[in-house]
C-alpha positions in Angstrom: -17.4 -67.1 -13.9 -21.3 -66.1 -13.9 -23.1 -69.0 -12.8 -25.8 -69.9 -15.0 -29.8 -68.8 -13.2 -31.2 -72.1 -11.8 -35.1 -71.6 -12.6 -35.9 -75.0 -13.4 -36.4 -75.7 -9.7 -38.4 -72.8 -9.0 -40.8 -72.9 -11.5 -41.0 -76.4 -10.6 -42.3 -75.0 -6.7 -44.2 -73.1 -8.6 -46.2 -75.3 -10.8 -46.5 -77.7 -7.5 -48.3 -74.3 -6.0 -51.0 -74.1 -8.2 -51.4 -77.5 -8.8 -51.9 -78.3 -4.7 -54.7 -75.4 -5.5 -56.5 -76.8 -7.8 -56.6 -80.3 -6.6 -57.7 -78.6 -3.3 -60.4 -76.8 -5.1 -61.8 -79.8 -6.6 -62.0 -82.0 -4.5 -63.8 -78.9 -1.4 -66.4 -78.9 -4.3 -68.7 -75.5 -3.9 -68.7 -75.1 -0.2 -68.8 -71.9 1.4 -70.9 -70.1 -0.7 -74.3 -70.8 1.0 -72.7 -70.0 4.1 -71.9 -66.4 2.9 -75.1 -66.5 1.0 -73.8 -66.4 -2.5 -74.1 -68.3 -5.4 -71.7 -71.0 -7.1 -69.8 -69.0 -9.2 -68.9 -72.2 -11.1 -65.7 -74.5 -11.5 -63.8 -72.4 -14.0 -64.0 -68.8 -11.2 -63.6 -70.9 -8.2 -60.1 -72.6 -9.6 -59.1 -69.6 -11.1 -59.3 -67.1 -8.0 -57.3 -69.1 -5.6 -54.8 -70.0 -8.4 -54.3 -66.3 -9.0 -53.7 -65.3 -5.5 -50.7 -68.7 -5.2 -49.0 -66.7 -8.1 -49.3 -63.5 -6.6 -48.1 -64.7 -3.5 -45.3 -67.0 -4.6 -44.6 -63.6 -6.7 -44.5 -61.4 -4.2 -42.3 -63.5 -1.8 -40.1 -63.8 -4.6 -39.9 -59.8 -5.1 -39.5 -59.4 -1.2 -36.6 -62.5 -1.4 -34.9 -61.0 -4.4 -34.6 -57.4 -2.3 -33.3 -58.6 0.5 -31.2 -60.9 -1.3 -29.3 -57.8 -2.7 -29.8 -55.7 0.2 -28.6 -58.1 3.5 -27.3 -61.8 1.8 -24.9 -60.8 -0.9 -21.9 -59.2 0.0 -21.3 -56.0 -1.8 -18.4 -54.9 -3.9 -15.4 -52.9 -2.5 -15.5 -49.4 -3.3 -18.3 -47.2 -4.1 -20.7 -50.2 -5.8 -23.7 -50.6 -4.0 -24.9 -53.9 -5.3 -22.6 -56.8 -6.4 -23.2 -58.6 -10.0 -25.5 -61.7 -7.5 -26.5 -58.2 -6.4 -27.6 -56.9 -9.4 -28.9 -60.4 -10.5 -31.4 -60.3 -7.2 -32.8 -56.9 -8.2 -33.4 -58.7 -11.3 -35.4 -61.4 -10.0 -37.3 -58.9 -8.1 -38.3 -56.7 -10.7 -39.3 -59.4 -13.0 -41.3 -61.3 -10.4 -43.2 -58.3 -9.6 -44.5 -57.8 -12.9 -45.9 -61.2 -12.3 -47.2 -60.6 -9.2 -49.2 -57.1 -10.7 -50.4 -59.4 -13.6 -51.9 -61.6 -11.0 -53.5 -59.0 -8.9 -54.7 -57.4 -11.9 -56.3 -60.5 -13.3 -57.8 -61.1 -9.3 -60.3 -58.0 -9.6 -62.4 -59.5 -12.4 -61.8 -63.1 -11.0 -62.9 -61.8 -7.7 -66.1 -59.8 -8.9 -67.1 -63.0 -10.5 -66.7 -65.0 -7.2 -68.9 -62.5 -5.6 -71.7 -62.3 -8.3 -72.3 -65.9 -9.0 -69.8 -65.8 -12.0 -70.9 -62.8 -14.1 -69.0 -59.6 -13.9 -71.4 -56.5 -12.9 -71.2 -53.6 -15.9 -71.5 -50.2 -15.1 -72.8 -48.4 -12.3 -73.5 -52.0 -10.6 -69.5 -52.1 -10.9 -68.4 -49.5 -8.7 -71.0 -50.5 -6.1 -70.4 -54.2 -6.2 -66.4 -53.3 -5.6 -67.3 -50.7 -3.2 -69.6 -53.4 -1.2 -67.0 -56.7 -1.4 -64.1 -54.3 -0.7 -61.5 -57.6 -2.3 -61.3 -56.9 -5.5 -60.7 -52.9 -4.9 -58.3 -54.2 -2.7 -56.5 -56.4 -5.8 -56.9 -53.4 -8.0 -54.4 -51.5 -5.1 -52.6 -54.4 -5.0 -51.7 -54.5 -8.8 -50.6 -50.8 -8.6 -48.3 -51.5 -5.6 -47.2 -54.2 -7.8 -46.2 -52.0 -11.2 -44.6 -49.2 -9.0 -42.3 -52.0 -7.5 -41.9 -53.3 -10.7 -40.6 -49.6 -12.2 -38.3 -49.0 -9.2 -36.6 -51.9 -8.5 -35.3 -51.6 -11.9 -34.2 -47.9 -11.0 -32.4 -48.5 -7.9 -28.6 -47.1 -7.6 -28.4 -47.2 -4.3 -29.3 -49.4 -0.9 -31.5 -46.9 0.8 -33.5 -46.6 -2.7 -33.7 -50.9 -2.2 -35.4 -50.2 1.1 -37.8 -47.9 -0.4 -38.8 -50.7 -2.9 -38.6 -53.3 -0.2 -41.8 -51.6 1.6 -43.6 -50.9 -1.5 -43.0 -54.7 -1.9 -44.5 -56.1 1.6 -47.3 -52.7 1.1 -48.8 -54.9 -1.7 -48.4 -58.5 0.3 -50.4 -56.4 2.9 -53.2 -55.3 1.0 -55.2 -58.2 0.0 -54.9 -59.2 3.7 -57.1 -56.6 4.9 -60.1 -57.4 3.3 -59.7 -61.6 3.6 -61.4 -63.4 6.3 -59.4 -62.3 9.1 -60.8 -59.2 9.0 -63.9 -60.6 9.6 -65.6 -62.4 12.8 -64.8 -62.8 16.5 -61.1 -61.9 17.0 -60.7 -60.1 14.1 -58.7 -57.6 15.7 -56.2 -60.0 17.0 -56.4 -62.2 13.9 -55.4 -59.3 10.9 -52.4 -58.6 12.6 -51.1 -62.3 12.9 -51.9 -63.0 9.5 -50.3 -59.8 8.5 -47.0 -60.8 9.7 -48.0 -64.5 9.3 -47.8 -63.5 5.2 -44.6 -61.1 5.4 -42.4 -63.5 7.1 -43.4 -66.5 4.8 -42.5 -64.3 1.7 -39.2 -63.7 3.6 -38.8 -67.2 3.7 -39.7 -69.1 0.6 -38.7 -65.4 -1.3 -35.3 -66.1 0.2 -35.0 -69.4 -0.1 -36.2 -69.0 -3.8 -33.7 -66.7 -4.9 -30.7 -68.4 -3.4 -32.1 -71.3 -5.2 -32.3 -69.3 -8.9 -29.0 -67.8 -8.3 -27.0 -70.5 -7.2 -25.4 -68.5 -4.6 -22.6 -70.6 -3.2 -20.5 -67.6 -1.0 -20.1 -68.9 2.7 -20.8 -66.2 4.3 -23.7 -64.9 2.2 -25.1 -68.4 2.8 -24.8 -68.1 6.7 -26.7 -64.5 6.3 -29.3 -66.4 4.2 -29.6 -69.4 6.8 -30.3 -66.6 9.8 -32.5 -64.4 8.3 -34.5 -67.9 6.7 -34.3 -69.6 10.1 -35.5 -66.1 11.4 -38.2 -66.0 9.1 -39.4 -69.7 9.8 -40.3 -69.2 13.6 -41.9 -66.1 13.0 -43.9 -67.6 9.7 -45.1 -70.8 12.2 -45.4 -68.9 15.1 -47.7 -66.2 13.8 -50.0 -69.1 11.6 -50.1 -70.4 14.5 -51.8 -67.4 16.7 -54.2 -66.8 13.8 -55.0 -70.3 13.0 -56.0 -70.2 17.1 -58.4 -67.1 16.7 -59.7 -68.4 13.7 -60.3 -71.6 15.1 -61.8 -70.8 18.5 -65.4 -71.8 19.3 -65.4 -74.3 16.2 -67.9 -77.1 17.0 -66.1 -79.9 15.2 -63.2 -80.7 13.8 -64.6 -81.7 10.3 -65.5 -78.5 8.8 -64.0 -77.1 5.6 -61.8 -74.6 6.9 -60.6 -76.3 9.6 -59.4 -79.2 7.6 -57.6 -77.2 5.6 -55.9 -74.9 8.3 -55.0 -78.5 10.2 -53.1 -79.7 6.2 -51.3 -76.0 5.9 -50.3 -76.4 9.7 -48.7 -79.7 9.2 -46.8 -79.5 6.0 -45.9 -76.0 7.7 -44.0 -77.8 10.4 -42.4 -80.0 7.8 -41.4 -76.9 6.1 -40.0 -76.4 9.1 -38.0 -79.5 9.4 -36.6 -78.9 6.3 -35.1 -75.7 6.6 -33.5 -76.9 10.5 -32.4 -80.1 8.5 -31.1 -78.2 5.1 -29.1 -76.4 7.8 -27.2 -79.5 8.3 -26.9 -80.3 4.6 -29.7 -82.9 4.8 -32.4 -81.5 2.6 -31.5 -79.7 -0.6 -33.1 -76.5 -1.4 -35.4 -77.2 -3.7 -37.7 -80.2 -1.5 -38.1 -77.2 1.0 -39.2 -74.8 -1.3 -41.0 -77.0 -3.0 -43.4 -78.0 0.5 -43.5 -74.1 1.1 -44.7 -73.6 -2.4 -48.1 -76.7 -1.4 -48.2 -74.4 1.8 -48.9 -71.3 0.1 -51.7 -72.8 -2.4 -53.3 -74.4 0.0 -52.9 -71.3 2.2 -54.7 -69.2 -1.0 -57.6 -72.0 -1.1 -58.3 -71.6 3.0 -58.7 -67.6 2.0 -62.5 -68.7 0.7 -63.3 -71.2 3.1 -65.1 -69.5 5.9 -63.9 -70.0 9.3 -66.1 -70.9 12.4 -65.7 -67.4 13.9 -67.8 -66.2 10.8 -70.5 -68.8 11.2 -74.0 -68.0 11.1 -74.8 -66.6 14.6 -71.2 -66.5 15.9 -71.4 -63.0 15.7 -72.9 -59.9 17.5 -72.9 -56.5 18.1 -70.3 -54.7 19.0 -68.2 -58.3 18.4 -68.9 -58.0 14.8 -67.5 -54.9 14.8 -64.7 -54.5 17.1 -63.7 -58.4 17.0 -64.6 -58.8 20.9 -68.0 -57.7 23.5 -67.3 -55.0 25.9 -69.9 -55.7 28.7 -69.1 -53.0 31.3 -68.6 -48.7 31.0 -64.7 -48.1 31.3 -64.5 -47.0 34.6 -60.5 -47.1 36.3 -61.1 -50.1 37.4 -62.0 -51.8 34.1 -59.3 -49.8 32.2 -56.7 -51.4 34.3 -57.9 -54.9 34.5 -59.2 -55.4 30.9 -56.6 -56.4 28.7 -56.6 -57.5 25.6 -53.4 -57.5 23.3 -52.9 -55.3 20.4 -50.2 -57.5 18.7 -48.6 -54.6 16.2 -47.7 -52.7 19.2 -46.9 -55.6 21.8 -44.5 -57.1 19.1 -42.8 -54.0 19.0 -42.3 -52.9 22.6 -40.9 -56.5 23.3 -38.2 -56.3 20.0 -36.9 -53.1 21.3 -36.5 -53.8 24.6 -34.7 -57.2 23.3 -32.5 -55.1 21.5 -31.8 -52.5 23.8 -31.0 -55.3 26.7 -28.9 -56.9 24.0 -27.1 -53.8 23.9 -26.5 -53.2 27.4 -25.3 -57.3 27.9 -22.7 -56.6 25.4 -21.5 -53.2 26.8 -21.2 -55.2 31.1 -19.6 -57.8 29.3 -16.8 -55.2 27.9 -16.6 -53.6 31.4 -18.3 -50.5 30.4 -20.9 -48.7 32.2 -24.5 -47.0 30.9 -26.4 -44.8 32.5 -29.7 -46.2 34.8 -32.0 -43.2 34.0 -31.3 -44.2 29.7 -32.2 -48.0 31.1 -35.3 -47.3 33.1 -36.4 -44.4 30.2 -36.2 -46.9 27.2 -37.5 -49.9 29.1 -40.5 -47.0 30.8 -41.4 -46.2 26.9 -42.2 -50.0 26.3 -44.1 -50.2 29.1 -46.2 -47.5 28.4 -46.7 -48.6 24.9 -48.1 -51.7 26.4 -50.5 -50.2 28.4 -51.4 -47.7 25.9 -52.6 -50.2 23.3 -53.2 -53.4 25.4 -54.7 -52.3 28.5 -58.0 -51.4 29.2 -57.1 -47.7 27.2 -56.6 -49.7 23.8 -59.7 -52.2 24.4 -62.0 -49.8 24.8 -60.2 -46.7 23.0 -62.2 -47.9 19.7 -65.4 -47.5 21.0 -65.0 -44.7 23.5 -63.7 -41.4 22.0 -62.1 -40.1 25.3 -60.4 -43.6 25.9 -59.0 -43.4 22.6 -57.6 -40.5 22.8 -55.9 -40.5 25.9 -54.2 -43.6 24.2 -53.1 -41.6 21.4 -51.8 -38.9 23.3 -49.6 -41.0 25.5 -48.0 -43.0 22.5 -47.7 -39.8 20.3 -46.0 -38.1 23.1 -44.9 -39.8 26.6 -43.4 -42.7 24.6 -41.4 -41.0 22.5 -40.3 -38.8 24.7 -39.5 -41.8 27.0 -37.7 -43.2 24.3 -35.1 -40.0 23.3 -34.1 -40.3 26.8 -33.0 -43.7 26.2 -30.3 -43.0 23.3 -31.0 -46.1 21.8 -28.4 -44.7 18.4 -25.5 -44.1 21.2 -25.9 -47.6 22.7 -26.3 -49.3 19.1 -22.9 -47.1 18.1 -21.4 -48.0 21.1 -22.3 -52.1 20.9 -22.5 -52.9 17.0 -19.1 -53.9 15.7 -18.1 -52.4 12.4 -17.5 -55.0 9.5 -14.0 -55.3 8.7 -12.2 -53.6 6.0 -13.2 -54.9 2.8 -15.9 -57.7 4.5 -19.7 -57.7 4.1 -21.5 -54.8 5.9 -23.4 -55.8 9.1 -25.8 -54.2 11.7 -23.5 -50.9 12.0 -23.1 -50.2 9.0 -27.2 -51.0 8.6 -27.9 -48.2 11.0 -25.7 -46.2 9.9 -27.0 -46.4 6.0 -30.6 -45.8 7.6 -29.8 -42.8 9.6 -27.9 -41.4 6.4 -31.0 -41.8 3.9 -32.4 -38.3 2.5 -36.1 -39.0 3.6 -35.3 -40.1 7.2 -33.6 -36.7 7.1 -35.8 -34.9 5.9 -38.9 -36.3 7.9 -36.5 -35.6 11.2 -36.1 -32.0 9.6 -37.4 -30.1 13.3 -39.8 -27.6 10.7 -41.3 -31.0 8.9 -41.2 -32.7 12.0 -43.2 -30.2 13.8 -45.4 -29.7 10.5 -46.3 -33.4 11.0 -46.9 -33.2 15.1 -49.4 -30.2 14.7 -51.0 -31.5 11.6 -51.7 -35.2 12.4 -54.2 -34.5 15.7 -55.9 -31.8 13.2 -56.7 -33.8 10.4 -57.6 -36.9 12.3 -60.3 -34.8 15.0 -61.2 -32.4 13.5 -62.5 -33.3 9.6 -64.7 -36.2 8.8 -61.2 -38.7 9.3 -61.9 -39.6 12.4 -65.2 -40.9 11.4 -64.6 -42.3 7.8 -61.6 -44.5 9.3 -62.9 -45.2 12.3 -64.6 -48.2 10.9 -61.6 -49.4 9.2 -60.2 -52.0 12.0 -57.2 -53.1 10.3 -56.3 -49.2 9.8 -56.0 -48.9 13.5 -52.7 -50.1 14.3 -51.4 -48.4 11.3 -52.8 -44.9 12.7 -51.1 -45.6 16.3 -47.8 -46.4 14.3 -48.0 -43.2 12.5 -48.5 -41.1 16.0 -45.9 -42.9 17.4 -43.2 -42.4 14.2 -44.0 -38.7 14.0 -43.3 -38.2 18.1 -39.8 -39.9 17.3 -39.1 -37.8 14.6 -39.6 -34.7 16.4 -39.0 -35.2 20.1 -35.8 -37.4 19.2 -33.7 -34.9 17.6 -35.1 -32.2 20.2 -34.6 -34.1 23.4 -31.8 -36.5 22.7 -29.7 -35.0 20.0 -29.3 -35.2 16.3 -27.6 -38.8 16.0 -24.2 -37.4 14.1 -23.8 -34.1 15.5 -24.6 -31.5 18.5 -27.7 -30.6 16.7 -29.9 -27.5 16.9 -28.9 -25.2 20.0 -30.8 -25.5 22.9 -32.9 -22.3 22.3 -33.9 -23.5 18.7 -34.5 -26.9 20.8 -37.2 -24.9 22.7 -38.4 -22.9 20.6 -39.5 -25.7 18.6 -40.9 -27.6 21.9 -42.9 -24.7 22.8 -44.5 -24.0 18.9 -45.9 -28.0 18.9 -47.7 -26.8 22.5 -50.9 -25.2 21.3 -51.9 -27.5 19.0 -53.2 -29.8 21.8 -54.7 -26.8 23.2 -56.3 -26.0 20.0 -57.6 -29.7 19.2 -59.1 -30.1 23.0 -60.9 -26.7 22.7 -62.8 -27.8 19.4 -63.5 -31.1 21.0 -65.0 -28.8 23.7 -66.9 -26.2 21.7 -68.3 -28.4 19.0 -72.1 -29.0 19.0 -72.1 -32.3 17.2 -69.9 -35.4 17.5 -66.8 -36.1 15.7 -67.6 -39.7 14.8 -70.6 -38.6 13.0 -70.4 -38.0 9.1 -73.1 -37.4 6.5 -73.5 -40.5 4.3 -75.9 -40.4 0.9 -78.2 -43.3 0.6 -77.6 -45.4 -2.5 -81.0 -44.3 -3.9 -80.2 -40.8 -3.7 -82.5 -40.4 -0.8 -84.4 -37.3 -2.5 -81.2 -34.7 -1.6 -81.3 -35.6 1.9 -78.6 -36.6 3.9 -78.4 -39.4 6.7 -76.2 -39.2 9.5 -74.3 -42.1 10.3 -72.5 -42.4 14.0 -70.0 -45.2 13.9 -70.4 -45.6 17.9 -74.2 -45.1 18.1 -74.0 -48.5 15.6 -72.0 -50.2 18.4 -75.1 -50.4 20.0 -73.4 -50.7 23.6 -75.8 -51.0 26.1 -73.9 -48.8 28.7 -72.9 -46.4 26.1 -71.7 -42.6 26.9 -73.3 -39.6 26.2 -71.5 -38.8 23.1 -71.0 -35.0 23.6 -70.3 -35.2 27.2 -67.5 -37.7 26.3 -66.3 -35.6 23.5 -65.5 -32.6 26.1 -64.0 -35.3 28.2 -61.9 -36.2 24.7 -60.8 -32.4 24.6 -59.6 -32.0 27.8 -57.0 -35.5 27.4 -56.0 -34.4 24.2 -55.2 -30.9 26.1 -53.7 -32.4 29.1 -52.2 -35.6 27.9 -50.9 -33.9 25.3 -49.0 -31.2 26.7 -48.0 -32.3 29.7 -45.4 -34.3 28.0 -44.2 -31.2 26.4 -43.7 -29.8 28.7 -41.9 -32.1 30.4 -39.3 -32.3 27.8 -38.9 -28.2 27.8 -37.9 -28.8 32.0 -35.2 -31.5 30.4 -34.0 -29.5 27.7 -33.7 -26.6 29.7 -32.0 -28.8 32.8 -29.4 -30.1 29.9 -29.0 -26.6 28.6 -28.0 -25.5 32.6 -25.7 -28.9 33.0 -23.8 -28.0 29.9 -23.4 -24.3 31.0 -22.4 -25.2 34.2 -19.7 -28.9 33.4 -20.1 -29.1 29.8 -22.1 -32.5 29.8 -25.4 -31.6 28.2 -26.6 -35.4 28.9 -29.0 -35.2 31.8 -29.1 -38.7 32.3 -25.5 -39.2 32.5 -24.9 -39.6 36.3 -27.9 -41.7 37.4 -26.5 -44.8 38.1 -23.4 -44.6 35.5 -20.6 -44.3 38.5 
């Protein structure tokens, strides 16, 4: 029998949300707004922007819940069904709550353009310029659209890889406000955005969750024991990341008694009663609804801290380059400051230290079963981790914003050496050698995950070796040589997303071409190389324009607002650092061209002197795995 949707208690959480808003609004008065020298937009835009962004929130962590609801918690149907009717029912919730969540957004631009203009809205060309200059509400208008295309495809899903699809388009607008808030801003900005960014995606996998289960009455054991895991999973990761950005925001704060801080102290604590709700709700001590009801305060009190302004953004807190970069550099970036200044770049430290959890997961499972695993796949994966680390954390990733020949020897090692690292590893043969398959006719588990991710049509198409290398010779192109470089350059929070994209497009290529397609022989060896050695000039190509070119790549022509008579100013993104030991920008730039040349190819080439190796082994025992006998006997 179809159990009957249980919305009264969500809505409830709901209405609590915007209520803890509002009161919190009130009784904060018009504080702020001198600091950021604005003026009081008045009572009616200052409750109504932070009550729009609880809605979108609770919204969007209901869309995120309701996806993975359908995707991971319920168990699917026997048989060809993707979805089961809870299922179904999930992918209902989702849709519908992301049509709220677009309404919201949608309703934030205006509500946000009046916060900015002392509560009128700008008209006409005053419009685009005012949204061009506060950067939120442009970033509510993307928002919105993220919104409506998650809306229109959750409700055309037929199949789980298609729920994955929607499932990123989900968290992609969850993300975008974030990068125009206040942790954008201030000292430790660049250690800030990324906590906050999972800080918000792993509380809308929590309270989304929880939500769901809630609405749906789910009451299947071992759907329920999914749900617990992935809620409990989501609760350290929500505390622990509030917790890293609540530090940075924090730091330096004279006094306990400012705005911000009070507020970040109240989210903190009922955070950690959150907390203690879900561990006791695990024991069947707290019902559902109390704990989402304290997430539900959390998050409108977490929507009213967005426009307090935190110490780090005080008057005088910030300088140059600080302002810019979120931290000083005070020396030139000589080896021995590259190697002892280390900072961490969170996206990228987070990531090494999952997949070497997983991978030593992997090979603890296969000693306990007696089996045995090559040392050179062990020291490979483990190497790529490591070098990921120092590529973004070290010395190369502190001052690779600000130095053009710093960043790109960064770039070069994770868009090459890492991956290449990595497809040594076979981390698909140890995760199809370690996951257990689900039983016949249970719930699908890790294995059956993977195996559903390596079978979707875009992951195979991406790994395609022609679109592949397409992607490897175009990426360095567009990004040194056009104005990209220097238009997103600026752009702090788009940073980590660039280094993610080099590193996903050295995986697709140099995976299939050094380790193997994942469910067959693959291409044979001679296509292998053929492919290696077409991807080789492109370095070649970028480092020579870096050499030859006459004016600097982070310099792009920008029009004055006025119109400037037709002329055109210049504007150098690391001549407004304003470093006091700063390079000579063209002498660097050659510098730049001969990394990307080098550090580029080098690893290549290296993986043509493996292919070719594995080509010989197989020719000579038929085991094309080079790795195979170090340290497996």
């Amino acid at each position: 029998m179809t159990r009957r949707p249980g919305i009264a208690g969500p809505i409830a959480g709901a209405l609590l949300g915007v209520l803890a808003a509002a009161v919190a609004v009130l009784v904060r008065g018009p504080v702020g707004y001198p600091d950021l020298g604005l003026p009081d937009p008045g009572l009616a835009v200052r409750v109504a922007v932070p009550v729009l962004r609880t809605v979108v929130d609770l919204a969007g962590a209901a869309t995120v819940g309701g996806l993975l609801v359908a995707l991971v918690v319920s168990t699917p149907p026997a048989g060809d069904e993707p979805f089961s009717a809870e299922g179904r029912r999930a992918l209902g919730v989702a849709r519908w709550a992301a049509w709220v969540g677009a309404a919201g957004a949608a309703l934030s631009v205006p509500a946000t353009l009046a916060d900015s203009t002392g509560g009128g809205l700008p008209l006409g060309p005053d419009l685009v310029t005012v949204m061009l200059a506060r950067g939120e509400p442009v970033s509510w208008l993307v928002a919105a659209g993220l919104g409506v295309a998650t809306a229109v495809a959750a409700g055309e899903v037929r199949r789980r890889t298609g729920g994955t699809g929607v499932l990123a388009l989900a968290v992609a607008a969850l993300l975008v406000p974030v990068a125009t808030g206040h942790a954008a801003d201030g000292v430790g900005h660049d250690l800030a955005l990324p906590a906050l960014a999972g800080h918000v995606v792993a509380a809308a996998v929590w309270t989304g969750t929880l939500g769901v289960l809630v609405v749906l009455r789910l009451r299947d054991p071992r759907a329920t024991r999914r749900a617990a895991r992935i809620g409990t999973a989501a609760g350290v990761a929500t505390i622990a990341s509030g917790a890293v950005a609540a530090a940075v925001a924090l730091r330096g704060a004279p006094h306990t008694g400012t705005d911000y801080t009070a507020l970040v102290l109240l989210t903190a604590a009922l955070g950690v009663l959150a907390g203690a709700a879900l561990w006791r709700r695990r024991t069947g001590r707290v019902t559902r609804p109390v704990e989402l009801g304290v997430l539900a305060v959390v998050v409108g009190l977490s929507a009213v801290a967005t426009r307090a302004v935190p110490p780090v953004q005080a008057a005088g807190a910030m300088s140059t380059p600080t302002a810019v970069l979120g931290y000083g550099l005070a020396a030139a970036p000589d080896p021995e400051v590259l190697a002892t200044s280390w900072r961490p770049d969170l996206t990228a430290l987070v990531l090494a230290v999952v997949l070497a959890a997983l991978y030593a997961g992997g090979l603890r499972r296969l000693a306990a079963e007696g089996a045995r695993w090559p040392a050179g796949r062990s020291l490979a994966w483990f190497g790529g981790c490591a070098l990921l680390v120092v590529a973004t954390s070290s010395g190369l990733g502190r001052y690779g914003p600000a130095v053009l020949s710093v960043h790109v020897a960064g770039h070069m090692l994770v868009a090459t050496a890492v991956p290449l690292l990595w497809a040594l590893g076979a981390p698909i043969v140890l995760a199809r050698r370690t996951l257990r398959e689900a039983p016949p006719g249970g719930p699908e588990g890790p294995a059956e995950w993977l195996e559903h991710v390596l079978a979707a049509p875009t992951l195979r198409r991406a790994s395609h070796p022609l679109v592949a290398l397409v992607l490897v010779v175009a990426s360095p192109v567009l990004l040194y040589l056009t104005p990209v470089f220097a238009l997103t350059q600026p752009l702090g929070w788009l940073q980590p997303l660039m280094t993610l994209w080099f590193l996903l497009v050295g995986v697709l290529f140099l995976g299939p071409l050094v380790g193997g397609a994942p469910d067959g022989p693959g291409l044979p060896y001679l296509a292998r190389l053929t492919f290696l050695l077409a991807s080789m000039p492109v370095h070649a190509l970028v480092g020579l324009a870096l050499l030859a070119t006459d004016r600097p790549v982070s310099r792009t022509p920008v029009l004055p607002a006025g119109g400037g008579r037709g002329q055109l100013f210049v504007d150098d993104f690391f001549v407004r650092l304003r470093l006091p030991w700063a390079p000579d920008l063209l002498a660097d730039q050659h510098l730049a061209g001969i990394l990307t040349w080098l550090l580029g190819d080098l690893p290549l080439l290296a993986a043509v002197v493996v292919v070719l190796v594995a080509w010989s082994r197989q020719a000579r025992t038929g085991e094309a795995d080079l790795l195979v006998g170090l340290g497996s006997r």
